[in-house]
C-alpha positions as CSV (number, residue, x, y, z in Angstrom):
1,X,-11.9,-13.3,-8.0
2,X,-12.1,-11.7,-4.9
3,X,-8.9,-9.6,-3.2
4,X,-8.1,-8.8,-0.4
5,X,-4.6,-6.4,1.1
6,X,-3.4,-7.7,4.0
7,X,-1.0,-5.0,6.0
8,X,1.9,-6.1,8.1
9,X,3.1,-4.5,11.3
10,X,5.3,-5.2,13.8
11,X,4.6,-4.5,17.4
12,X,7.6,-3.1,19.8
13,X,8.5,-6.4,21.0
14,X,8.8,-7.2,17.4
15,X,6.2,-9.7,17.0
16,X,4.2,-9.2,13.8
17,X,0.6,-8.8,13.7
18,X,-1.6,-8.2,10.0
19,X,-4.7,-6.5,9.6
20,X,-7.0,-7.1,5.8
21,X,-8.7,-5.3,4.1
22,X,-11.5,-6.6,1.7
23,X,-11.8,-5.4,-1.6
24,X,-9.4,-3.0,-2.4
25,X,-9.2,-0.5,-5.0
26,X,-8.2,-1.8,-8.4
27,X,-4.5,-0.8,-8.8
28,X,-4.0,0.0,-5.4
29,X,-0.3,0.7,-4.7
30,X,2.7,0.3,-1.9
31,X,2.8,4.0,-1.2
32,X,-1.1,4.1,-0.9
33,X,-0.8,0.6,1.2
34,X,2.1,2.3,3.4
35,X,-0.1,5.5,3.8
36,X,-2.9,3.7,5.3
37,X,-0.7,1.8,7.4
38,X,0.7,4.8,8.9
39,X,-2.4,6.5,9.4
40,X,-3.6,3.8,11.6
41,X,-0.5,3.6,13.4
42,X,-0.1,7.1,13.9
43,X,-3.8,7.6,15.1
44,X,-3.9,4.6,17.2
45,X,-6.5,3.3,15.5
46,X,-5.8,-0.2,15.7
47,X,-3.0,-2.2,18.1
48,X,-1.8,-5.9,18.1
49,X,-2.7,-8.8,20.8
50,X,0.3,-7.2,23.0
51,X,0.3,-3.5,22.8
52,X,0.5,-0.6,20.1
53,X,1.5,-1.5,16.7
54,X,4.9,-0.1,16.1
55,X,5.9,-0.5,12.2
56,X,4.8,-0.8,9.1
57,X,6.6,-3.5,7.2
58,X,5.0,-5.1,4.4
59,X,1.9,-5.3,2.7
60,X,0.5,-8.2,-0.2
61,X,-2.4,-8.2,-2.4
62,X,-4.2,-11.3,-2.0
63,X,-6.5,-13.3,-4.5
64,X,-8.6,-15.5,-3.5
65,X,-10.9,-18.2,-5.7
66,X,-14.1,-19.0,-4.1
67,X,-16.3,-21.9,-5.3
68,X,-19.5,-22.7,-3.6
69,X,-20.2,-26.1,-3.3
């Protein structure tokens, strides 16, 4: 089963935007989630459809069943 973290942010007009991330770590945490989240914000790395990302808010660990047909 494959995973996947998806990060959420929220932008300074408050609209939310996510970013995922394939694969995490097994066991990955919310203080390791929140770190990563704040190093993109901090360093700019990514930004939303209107502007710079403001916050961190949430972050979920996804699983996801694929079957090939």
């Amino acid at each position: 089963m494959a995973q996947r973290l998806q990060l959420v942010f929220e932008d300074a007009n408050e609209n939310l935007c996510s970013l995922s991330v394939q694969d995490p770590k097994d066991g990955v945490t919310r203080a390791e989630a929140e770190a990563l989240a704040n190093y993109l914000t901090t360093n700019n790395i990514v930004s939303g459809k209107k502007g710079p990302l403001g916050h961190f808010d949430k972050a979920y660990l996804i699983s996801v069943t694929q079957t090939q047909l």
